[in-house]
N, C-alpha and C positions, 0 to 999 in steps of 0.2 A: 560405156565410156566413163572414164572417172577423170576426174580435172581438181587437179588442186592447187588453190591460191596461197602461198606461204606470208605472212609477215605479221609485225606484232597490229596491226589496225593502225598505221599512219595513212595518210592523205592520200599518198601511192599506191598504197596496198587496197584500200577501199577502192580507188578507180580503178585496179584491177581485176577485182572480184564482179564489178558493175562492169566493166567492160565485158569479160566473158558469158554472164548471164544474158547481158545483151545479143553478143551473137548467138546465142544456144536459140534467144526465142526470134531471134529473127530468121537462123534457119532450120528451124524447126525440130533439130536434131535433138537426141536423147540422151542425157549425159548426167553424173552428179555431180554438183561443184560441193567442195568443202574446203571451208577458210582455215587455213590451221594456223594458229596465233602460238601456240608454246615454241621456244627458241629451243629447247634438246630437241623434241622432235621437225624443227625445220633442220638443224644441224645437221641430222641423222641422214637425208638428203644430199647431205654433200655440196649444200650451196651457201654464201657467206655472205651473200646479198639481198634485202628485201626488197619492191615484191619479187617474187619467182613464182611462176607457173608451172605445175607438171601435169599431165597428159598421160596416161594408163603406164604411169610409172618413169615416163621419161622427162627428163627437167629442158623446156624450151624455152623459157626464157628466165634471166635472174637479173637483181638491181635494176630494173625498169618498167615503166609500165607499156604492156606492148602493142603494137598494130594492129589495127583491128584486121587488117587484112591476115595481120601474120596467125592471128586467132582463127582465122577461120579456114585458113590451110591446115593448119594442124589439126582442125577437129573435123574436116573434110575427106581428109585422106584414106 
């Protein structure tokens, strides 16, 4: 699984990236997070919002930082 946190390192975007780390090791699941900070390649995505999370290529959430519950439907499924 691959999971990527988009934004340039605001306040948001950081408790995004700590949010997801967090559910990875609390359920123990195997995945890589990678923070992408360059705005052409967040563009390239298709999202005008930071942060945004994408999931093996799918964009779940954009401009917020998201539920931890809702993180771990998505990386559960």
């Amino acid at each position: 699984m691959e999971i990527k946190v988009l934004g340039p390192g605001c306040a948001k975007c950081v408790k995004a990236e700590k949010l997801v780390k967090e559910v990875l090791e609390e359920t123990g699941l195997d995945a890589s997070v990678e923070k992408v900070t360059d705005m052409m390649q967040i563009a390239s995505y298709g999202v005008f919002g930071t942060p945004s999370v994408i999931v093996d290529g799918e964009v779940k959430c954009t401009g917020k930082v998201p539920k931890k519950e809702d993180v771990i439907a998505w990386i559960t499924k």
